[in-house]
C-alpha positions as CSV (number, residue, x, y, z in Angstrom):
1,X,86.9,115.7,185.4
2,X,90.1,115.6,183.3
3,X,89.9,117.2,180.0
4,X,90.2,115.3,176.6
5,X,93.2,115.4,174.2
6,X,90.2,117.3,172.1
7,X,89.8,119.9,174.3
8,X,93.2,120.3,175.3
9,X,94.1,121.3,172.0
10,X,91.0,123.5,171.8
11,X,92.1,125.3,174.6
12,X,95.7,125.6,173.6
13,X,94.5,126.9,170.0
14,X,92.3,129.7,171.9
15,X,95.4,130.5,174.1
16,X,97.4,130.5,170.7
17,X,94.7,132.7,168.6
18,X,95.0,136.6,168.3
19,X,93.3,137.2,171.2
20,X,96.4,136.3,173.1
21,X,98.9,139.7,173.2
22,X,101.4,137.6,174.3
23,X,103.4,136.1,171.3
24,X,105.4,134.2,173.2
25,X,102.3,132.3,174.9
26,X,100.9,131.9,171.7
27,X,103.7,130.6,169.6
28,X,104.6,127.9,172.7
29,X,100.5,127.2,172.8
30,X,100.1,126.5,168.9
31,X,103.6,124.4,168.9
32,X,102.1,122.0,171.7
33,X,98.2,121.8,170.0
34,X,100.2,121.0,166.4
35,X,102.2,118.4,168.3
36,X,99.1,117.1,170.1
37,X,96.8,117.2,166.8
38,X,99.8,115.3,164.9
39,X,99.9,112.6,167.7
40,X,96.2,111.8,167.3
41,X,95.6,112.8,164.0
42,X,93.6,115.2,163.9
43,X,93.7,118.2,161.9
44,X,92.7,122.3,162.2
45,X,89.9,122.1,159.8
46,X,88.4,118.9,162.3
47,X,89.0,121.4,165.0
48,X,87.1,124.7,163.5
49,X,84.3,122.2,162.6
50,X,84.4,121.0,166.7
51,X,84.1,124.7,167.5
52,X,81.4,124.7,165.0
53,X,79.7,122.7,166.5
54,X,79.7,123.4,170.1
55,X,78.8,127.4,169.4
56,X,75.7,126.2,167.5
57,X,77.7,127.6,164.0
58,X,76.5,126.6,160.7
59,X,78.7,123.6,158.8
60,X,80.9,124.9,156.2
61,X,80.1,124.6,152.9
62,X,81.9,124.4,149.6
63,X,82.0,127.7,148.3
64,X,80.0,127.7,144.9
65,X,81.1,127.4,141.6
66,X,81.2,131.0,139.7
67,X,77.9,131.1,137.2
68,X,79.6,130.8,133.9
69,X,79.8,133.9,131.5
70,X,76.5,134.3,129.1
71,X,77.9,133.2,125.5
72,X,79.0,136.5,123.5
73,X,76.6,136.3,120.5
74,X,79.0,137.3,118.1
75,X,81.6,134.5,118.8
76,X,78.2,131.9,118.9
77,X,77.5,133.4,115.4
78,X,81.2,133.3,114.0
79,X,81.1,129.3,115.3
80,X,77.3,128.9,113.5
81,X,79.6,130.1,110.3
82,X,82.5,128.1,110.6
83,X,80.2,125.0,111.3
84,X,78.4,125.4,107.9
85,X,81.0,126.5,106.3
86,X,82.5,123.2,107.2
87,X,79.7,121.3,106.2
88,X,79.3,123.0,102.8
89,X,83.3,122.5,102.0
90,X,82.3,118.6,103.1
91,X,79.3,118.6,100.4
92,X,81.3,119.9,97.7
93,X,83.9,117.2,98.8
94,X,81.3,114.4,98.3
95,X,80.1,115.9,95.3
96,X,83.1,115.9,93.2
97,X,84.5,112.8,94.4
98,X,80.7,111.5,93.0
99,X,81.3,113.1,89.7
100,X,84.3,111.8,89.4
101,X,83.7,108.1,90.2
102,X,80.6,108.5,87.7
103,X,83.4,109.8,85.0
104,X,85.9,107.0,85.7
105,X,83.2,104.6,85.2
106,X,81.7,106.0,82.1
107,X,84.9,105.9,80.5
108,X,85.7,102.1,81.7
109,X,82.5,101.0,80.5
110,X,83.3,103.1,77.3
111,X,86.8,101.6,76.7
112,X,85.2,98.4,77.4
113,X,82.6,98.8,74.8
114,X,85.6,99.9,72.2
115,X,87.5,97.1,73.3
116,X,84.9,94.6,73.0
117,X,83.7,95.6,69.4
118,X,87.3,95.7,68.6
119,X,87.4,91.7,69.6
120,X,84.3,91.0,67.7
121,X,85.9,92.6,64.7
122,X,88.6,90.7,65.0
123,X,87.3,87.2,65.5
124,X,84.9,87.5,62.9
125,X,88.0,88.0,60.4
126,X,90.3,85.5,62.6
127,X,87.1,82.8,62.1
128,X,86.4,83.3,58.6
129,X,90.7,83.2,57.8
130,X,91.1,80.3,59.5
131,X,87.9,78.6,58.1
132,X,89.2,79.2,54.6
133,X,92.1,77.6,55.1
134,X,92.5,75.4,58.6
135,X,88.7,73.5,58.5
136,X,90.5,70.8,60.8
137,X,89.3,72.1,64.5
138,X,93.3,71.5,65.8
139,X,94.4,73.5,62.9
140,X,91.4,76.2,63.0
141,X,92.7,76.6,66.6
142,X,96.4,76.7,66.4
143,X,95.8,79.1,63.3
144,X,93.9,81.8,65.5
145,X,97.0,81.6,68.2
146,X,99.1,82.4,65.4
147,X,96.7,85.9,64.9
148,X,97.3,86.4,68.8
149,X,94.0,85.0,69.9
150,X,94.0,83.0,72.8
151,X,91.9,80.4,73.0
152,X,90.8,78.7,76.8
153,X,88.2,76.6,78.0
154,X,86.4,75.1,81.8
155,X,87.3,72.0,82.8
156,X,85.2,69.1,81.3
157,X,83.2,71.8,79.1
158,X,82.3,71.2,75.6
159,X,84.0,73.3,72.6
160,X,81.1,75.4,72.2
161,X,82.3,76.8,75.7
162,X,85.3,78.4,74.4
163,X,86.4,81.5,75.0
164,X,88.5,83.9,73.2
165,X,90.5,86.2,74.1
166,X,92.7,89.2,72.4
167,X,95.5,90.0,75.7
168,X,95.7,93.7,74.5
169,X,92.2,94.2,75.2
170,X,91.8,92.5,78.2
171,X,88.1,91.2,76.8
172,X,87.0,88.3,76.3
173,X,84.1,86.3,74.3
174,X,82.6,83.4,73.8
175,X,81.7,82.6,69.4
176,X,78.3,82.5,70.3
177,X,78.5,86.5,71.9
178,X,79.9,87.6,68.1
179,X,76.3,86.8,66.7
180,X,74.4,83.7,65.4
181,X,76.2,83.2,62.6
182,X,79.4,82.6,64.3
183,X,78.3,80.1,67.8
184,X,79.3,76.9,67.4
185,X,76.5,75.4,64.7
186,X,77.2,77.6,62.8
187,X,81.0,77.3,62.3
188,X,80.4,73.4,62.2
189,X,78.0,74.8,59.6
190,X,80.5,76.7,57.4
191,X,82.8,73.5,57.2
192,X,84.4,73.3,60.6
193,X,85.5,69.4,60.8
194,X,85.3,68.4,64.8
195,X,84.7,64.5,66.2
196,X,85.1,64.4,69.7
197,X,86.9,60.9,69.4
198,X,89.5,62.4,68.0
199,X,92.7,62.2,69.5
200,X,94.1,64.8,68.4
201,X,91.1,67.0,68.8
202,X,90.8,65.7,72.7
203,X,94.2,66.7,73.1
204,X,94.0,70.3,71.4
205,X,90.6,70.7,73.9
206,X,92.9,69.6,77.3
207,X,95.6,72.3,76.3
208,X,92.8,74.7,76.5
209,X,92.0,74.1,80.0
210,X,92.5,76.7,82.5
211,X,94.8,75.4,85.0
């Protein structure tokens, strides 16, 4: 029975292994099993597993990956430090960056405050000025934007919807925020002249309008 290409090259491998003294025999046997194995593709680790397998050898295995080193308990306890150290430094972070978005907005709401009695102040004197002098509700008006006040109003609101405003502050009112005595009744009260058929009122009232 004619042997296979498989075991030819088993046989020339075995006439090419150490066991042959002659290394002339061996170098011509393992050039004609290489040339063989390349023809069919087949390859030296395919032919150790063949021999394997027909001495009734174990498979080869992987070999196993090395057990990793046990942890050095000093470097775990320098990384325990350096994590809450971390986390501390991130705390204090927080914490200040609290503190000082609860100072920022005690002092806005603290300039505001200023600011807003400032305006009151100022309107109340503005109101009772004009009053003295400018009753007329066009002239009461243009005689506060004279003092710096300006003076603007919602679309289709009434008069008593006006607000007030002093640009360096950056607040703004309504009359009826300065206190009963100075909301709309009241100035109407103290001799303010308005008719809302009044040309010339209607017209002072659409200037006021915020665009």
């Amino acid at each position: 029975m004619p042997l296979s290409y498989l075991d030819k090259i088993m046989k020339l491998l075995e006439l090419g292994g150490r066991g042959n003294s002659n290394p002339h025999e061996r170098a011509i046997a393992n050039e004609k099993a290489e040339a063989l194995m390349q023809r069919h593709g087949v390859s030296r680790e395919d032919m150790r597993e063949r021999y394997r397998q027909e001495h009734g050898l174990p498979a080869r295995t992987a070999p196993r990956a090395p057990k990793p080193p046990a942890p050095d308990p000093v470097e775990l306890e320098r990384l325990r430090q350096a994590a809450l150290a971390a986390e501390r430094a991130r705390q204090e972070r927080e914490a200040r960056s609290r503190l000082q978005r609860e100072q920022a907005e005690r002092a806005r709401a603290e300039a505001e405050r200023t600011a807003r009695e400032a305006l009151t102040a100022r309107l109340r004197a503005a109101f009772q000025q004009s009053l003295a002098s400018h009753p007329d509700f066009t002239d009461f008006i243009d005689h506060l934007a004279t003092l710096g006040i300006q003076i603007v109003l919602g679309a289709d609101e009434p008069p008593e919807r006006m607000i007030f405003r002093w640009p360096p502050s950056r607040v703004a009112l309504r009359a009826a925020q300065l206190g009963a005595e100075w909301d709309w009744p009241a100035l109407l009260g103290r001799g303010l002249r308005y008719d809302a058929r009044n040309l010339r009122h209607r017209q002072t009232l659409a200037l006021m309008v915020i665009k």
